[in-house]
FILODREN-13457 format. One record per residue (C-alpha): residue in three letters; chain; x, y, z negated. Coordinates in steps of 0.2 Angstrom, whole numbers. Each point is the difference from the previous one (the first is absolute). Layout:
! FILODREN-13457
Ala A X Y Z
...
! end
This chain:
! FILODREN-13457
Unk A 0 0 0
Unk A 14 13 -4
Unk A 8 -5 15
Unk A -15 5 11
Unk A -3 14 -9
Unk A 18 7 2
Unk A 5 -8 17
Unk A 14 13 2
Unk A 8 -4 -15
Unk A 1 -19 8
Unk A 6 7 16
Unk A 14 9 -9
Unk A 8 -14 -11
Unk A 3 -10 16
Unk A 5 14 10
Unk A 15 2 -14
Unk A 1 -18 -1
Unk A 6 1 17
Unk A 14 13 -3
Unk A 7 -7 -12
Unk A 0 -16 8
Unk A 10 10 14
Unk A 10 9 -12
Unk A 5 -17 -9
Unk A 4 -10 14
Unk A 7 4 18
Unk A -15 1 15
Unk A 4 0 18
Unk A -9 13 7
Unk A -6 -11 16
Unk A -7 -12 -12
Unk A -10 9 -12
Unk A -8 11 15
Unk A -3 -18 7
Unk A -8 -6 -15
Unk A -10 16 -3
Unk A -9 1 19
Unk A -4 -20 -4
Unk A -10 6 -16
Unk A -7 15 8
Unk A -6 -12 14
Unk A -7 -13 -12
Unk A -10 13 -9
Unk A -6 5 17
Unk A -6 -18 1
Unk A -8 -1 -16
Unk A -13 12 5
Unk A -7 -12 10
Unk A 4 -17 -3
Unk A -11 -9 -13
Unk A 13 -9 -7
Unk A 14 14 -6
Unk A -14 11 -7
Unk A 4 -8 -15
Unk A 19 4 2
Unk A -2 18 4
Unk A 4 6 -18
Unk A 16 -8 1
Unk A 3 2 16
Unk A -3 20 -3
Unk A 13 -1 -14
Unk A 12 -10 6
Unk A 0 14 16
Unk A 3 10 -13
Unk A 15 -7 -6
Unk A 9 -3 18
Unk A -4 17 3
Unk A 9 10 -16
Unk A 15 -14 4
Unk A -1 8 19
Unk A -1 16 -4
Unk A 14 1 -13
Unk A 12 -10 9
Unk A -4 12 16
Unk A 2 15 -13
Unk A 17 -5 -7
Unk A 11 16 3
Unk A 17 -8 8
Unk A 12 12 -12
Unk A 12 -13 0
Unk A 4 2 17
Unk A 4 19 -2
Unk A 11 -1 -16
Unk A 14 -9 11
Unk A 0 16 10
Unk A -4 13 -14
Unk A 19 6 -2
Unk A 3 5 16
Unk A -14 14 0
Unk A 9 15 -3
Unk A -14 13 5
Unk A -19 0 1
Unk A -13 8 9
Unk A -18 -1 -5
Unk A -17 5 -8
Unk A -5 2 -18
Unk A -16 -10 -2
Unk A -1 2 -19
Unk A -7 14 -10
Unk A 19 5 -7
Unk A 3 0 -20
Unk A 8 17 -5
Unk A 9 -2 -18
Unk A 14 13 -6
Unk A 15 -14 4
Unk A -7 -8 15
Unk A -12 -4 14
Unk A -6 -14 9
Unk A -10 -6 12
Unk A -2 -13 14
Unk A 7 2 18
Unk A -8 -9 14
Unk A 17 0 14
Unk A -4 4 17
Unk A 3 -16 13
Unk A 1 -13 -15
Unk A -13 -10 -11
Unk A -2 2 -19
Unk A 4 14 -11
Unk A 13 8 -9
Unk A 2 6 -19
Unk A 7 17 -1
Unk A 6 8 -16
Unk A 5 18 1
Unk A 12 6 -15
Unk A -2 16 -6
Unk A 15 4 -12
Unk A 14 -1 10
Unk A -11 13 13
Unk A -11 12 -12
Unk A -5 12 16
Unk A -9 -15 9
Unk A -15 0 11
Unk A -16 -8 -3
Unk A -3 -16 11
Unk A -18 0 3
Unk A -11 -14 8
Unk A -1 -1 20
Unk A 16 8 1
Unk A 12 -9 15
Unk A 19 0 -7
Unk A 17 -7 5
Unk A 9 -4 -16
Unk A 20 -4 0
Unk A 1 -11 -12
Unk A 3 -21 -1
Unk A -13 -13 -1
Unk A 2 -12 -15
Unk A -9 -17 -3
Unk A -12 2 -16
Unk A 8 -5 -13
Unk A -9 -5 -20
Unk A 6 10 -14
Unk A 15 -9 -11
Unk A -9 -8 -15
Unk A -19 3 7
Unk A -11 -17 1
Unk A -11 11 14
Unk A 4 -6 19
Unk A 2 19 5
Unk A 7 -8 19
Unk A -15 -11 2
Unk A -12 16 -7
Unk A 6 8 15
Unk A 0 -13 12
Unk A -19 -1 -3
Unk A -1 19 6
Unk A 9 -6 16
Unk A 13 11 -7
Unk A 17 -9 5
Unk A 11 15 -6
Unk A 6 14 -13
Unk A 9 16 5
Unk A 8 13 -13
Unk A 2 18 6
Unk A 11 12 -11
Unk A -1 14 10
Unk A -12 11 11
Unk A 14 2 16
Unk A -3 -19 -1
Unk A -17 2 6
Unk A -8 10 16
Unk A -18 2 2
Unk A -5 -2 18
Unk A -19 6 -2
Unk A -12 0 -11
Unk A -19 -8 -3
Unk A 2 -13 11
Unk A -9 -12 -10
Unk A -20 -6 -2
Unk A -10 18 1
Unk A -13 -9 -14
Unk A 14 -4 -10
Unk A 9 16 3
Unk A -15 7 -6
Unk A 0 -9 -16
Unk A 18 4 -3
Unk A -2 19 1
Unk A -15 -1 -12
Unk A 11 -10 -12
Unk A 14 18 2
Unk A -13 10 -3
Unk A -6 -8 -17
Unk A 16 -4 -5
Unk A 5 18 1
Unk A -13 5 -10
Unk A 2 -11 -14
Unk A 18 6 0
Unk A -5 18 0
Unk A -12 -2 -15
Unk A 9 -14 -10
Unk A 19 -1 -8
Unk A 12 -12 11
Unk A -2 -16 -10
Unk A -19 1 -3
Unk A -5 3 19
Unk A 14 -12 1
Unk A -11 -13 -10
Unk A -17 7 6
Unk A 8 -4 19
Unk A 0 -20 -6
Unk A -17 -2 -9
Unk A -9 10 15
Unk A 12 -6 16
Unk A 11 -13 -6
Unk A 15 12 2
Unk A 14 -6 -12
Unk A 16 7 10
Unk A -1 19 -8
Unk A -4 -8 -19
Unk A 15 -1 -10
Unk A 7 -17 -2
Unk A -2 0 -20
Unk A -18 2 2
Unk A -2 -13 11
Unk A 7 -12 -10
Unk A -8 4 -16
Unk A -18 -4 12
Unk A 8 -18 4
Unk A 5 -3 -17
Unk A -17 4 -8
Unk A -8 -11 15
Unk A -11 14 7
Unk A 13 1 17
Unk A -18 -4 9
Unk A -8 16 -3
Unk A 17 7 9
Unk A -5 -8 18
Unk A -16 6 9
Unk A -11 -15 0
Unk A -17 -3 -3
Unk A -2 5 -17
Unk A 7 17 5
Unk A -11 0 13
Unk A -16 -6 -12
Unk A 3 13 -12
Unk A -2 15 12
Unk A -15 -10 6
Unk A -8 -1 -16
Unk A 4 17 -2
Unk A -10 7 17
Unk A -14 -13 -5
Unk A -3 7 -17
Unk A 0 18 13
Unk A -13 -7 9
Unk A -10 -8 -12
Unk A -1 14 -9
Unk A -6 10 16
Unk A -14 -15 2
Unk A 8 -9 14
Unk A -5 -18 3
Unk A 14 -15 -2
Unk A -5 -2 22
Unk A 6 18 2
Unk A 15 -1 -11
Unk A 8 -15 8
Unk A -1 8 18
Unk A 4 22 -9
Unk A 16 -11 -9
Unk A 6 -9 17
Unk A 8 16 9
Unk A 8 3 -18
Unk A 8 -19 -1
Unk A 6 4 19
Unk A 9 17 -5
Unk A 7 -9 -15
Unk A 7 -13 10
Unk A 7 9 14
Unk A 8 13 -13
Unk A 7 -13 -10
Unk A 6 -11 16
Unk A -6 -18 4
Unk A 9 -8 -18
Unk A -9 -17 -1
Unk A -6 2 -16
Unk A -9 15 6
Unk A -8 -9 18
Unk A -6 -17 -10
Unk A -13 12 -12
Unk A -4 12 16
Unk A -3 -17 9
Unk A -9 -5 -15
Unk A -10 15 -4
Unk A -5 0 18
Unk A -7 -18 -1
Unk A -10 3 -15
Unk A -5 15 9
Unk A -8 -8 15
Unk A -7 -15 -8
Unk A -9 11 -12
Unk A -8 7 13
Unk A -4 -13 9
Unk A -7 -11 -14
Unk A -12 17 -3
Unk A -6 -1 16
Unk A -2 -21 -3
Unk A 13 0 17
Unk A 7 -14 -10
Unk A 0 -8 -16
Unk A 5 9 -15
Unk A 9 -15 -9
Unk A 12 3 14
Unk A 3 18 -8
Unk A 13 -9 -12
Unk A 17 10 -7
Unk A 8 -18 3
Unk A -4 0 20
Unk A 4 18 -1
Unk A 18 -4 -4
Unk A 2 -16 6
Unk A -6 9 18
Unk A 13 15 -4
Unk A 15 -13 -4
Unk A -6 -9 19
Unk A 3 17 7
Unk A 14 4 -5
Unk A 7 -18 0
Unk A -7 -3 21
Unk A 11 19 2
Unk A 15 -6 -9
Unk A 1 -19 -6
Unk A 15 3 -10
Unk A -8 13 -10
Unk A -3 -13 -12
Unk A 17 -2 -7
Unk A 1 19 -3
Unk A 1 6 -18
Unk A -10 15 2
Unk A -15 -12 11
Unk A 0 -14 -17
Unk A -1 13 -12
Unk A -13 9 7
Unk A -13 -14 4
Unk A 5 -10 -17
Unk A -5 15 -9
Unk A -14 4 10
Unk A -5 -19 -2
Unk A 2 2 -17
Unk A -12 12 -4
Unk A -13 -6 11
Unk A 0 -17 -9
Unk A 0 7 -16
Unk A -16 12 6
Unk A -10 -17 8
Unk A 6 -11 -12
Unk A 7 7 -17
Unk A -13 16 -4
Unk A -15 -11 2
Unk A 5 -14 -13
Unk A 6 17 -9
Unk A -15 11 0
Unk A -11 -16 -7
Unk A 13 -4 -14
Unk A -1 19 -5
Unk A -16 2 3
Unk A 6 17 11
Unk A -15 -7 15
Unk A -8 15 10
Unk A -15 6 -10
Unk A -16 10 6
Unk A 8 19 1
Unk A -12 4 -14
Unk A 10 -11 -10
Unk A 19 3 7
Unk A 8 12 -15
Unk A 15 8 5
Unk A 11 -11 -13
Unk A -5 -15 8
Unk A 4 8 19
Unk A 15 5 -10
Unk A 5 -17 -5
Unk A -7 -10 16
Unk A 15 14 10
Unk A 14 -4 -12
Unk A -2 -19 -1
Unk A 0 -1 18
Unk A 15 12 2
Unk A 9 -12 -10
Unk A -6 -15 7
Unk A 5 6 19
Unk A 17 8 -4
Unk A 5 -17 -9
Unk A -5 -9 14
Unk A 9 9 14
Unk A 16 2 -10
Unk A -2 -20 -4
Unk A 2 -4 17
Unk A 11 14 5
Unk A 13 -5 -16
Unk A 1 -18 11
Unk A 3 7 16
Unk A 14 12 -9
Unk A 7 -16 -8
Unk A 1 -10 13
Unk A 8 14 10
Unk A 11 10 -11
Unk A 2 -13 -16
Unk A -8 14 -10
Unk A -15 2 -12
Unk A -7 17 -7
Unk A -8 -7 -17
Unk A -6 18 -6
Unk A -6 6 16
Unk A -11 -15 1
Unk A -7 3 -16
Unk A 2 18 -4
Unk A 7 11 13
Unk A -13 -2 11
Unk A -14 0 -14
Unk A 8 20 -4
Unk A 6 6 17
Unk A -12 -6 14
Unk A -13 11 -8
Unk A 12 14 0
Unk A 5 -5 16
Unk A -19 3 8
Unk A -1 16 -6
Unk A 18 6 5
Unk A -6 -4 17
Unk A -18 11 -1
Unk A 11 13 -8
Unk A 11 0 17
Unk A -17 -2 10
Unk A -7 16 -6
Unk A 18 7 -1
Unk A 2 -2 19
Unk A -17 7 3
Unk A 2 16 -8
Unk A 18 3 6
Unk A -10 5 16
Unk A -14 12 -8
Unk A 4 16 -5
Unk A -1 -2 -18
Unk A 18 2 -7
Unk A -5 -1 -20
Unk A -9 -16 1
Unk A 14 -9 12
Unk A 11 5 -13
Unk A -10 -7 -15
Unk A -4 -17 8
Unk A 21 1 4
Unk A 5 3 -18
Unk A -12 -14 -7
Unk A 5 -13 17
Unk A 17 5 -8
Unk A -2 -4 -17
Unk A -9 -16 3
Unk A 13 -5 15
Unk A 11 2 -15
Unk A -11 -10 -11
Unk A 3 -15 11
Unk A 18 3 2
Unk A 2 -3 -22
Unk A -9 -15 -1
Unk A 7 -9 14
Unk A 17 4 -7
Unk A -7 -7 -18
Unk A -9 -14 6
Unk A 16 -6 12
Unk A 14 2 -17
Unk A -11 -9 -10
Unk A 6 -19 -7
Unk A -3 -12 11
Unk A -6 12 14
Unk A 9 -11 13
Unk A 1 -17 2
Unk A 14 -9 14
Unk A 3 -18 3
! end
């Protein structure tokens, strides 16, 4: 029964099963494609024979299966084949297709070369060249400097070469010095994006204008997942207290200033309908100003699926049982996975689904058995006191930051042979919340940059200042705290 109900979900466990059958072991390519064209044609043949009707579920998912072996093994970057060749590259011509990080020591950003596949990594050092100029994205350069093979950093667990290789990105240049790099034209990227990355200098400008260099620095990460200009002490005292999450633009980020224009338009009387389709152009800017971070395009491709099946099932287009968070992200993780097959052994892609899984089990699963035991079910609104509404919001806070940063703490040990004990049980109990209204606070703070009302952009500025700070003391407590880290 949960299988029909969720037939997605199915769809996607054999789909994975696939990769990582590819992953494991070596596939020929003219095999599998072989294989996968038999299976296509046998479900073909199901449709009208008698006999394999009775096959046709596993015939679907065992098409399923061939096909994520097919498309991973056809989506394997060949790095390997351009390292032997790496060294000789001694100058580069190319594209920036990244929105380039600006920090006070360096840059970086990612160089498509013109007449060769893949990617490059380039890092621009600042402190040897204080006078330098700003890269921005779309720009077409010629760098002189060498090409070197990725290398992992000495003592790090983290696979940093094969990170890269999953971006296509076969290589790393360092520039020291502007003369070692000669912009041939500007803007020569994606107008839509281009677009996108103007908006993003425009309100990054203005939080620099209003805020001190470290908190806009901060308030740069929690809006646009933009860590390069926030000072490294910070950053570390975020890991350590295992609240790094709300430092990358995901889809909490994005559900906070979500639930931030709902409560807008609730407030103005707007239907849940009109919400979903007011809140789409806003989830489009956001992810065209962040940039397309996978975190951030698995909860628009979420939201989006929600949004359509809701309407659908209103209109009894199809069946509401099918307006399921589970198909919602089991359908954004095929997305993203029929895009990019070796998504799935990215970091960032694990963490975001585990924790997004998280908290969607706990919700169908955990608040139910919850709500009886403390007897905190839905009441006639007659009935519903503010304590209990009060409660009913706390216990399912806790319930759903315990759960995503369960399944996130696995992912992180697995990966990086770490585990945050007091972030999982109190850093992100104390600074989420903070966290939510940081990012309202730099919401309204962008809005009345551009009205004409100088006093009040300079009283949300102090308070966005004091509580930006706020954050910044508890992180650092909670991260020196005994026991704050654990590594094995």
């Amino acid at each position: 029964m949960k299988y029909r109900r969720r037939p997605l979900v199915l769809v996607l466990i054999f789909f994975v099963l696939g990769i990582l059958i590819a992953h494991t072991w070596e596939c020929r390519l003219p095999w599998l494609t072989g294989f996968t064209t038999l299976m296509l044609a046998l479900n073909i043949v199901s449709l009208f024979t008698q006999r394999l009707q009775l096959l046709r579920t596993l015939l679907v998912l065992s098409t399923c299966t061939a096909l994520g072996a097919l498309l991973y093994t056809n989506a394997r970057f060949p790095a390997e084949r351009l390292y032997e060749h790496t060294e000789k590259i001694q100058h580069v011509q190319g594209t920036v297709v990244s929105y380039p990080d600006h920090g006070p020591q360096r840059s970086r950003f990612v160089l498509k070369p013109k007449n060769a596949p893949g990617y490059l990594q380039v890092f621009y050092d600042h402190t040897r060249d204080p006078e330098y100029f700003q890269i921005h994205y779309g720009d077409e350069l010629i760098i002189r400097a060498p090409v070197r093979v990725p290398t992992n950093r000495e003592g790090e667990l983290f696979d940093y070469r094969e990170y890269l290789r999953r971006r296509d990105i076969w290589g790393v240049i360092w520039v020291y010095r502007e003369s070692q790099v000669t912009i041939v034209a500007r803007r020569q990227g994606s107008p839509v994006l281009q677009w996108g990355y103007d908006l993003r200098q425009v309100l990054f400008a203005q939080l620099e204008r209003h805020l001190l260099s470290e908190h806009s620095a901060l308030l740069k990460g929690l809006l646009f997942g933009e860590r390069e200009s926030l000072p490294k002490e910070i950053e570390e005292s975020f890991r350590d207290a295992g609240v790094m999450h709300v430092l990358v633009a995901s889809g909490a980020n994005l559900g906070m200033i979500l639930a931030l224009l709902a409560l807008i338009m609730r407030w103005w009387g707007f239907n849940f309908t009109k919400l979903y389709f007011l809140a789409a152009p806003v989830v489009l800017i956001y992810l065209l100003v962040v940039g397309f971070e996978v975190s951030l395009v698995r909860a628009t491709a979420m939201f989006f699926f929600l949004t359509v099946g809701f309407f659908f099932a209103e209109r009894g287009w199809m069946l509401k049982r099918w307006v399921d968070p589970l198909q919602s992200l089991a359908t954004a993780a095929l997305a993203i996975l029929l895009f990019d097959p070796e998504a799935l052994f990215d970091v960032g892609f694990q963490l975001s689904f585990a924790g997004t899984l998280g908290i969607v089990l706990a919700v169908l699963y955990g608040w139910p058995r919850i709500e009886e035991c403390l007897s905190l079910t839905p009441r006639p609104p007659r009935e519903e006191t503010l304590l209990r509404r009060l409660l009913r919001g706390i216990v399912l806070f806790v319930l759903v930051s315990l759960a995503a940063q369960l399944f996130i703490a696995l992912v992180m040990a697995y990966h990086f042979h770490r585990i945050y004990l007091w972030g999982v049980i109190l850093g992100n109990f104390v600074i989420v919340p903070l966290v939510t209204v940081a990012l309202w606070g730099g919401v309204f703070l962008l809005i009345a940059s551009v009205l004409p009302l100088p006093f009040i952009v300079h009283i949300i500025g102090t308070l966005e200042g004091l509580l930006l700070q706020l954050l910044i003391t508890l992180s650092d407590f909670f991260a020196h705290l005994p026991g704050a880290v654990w590594s094995f």
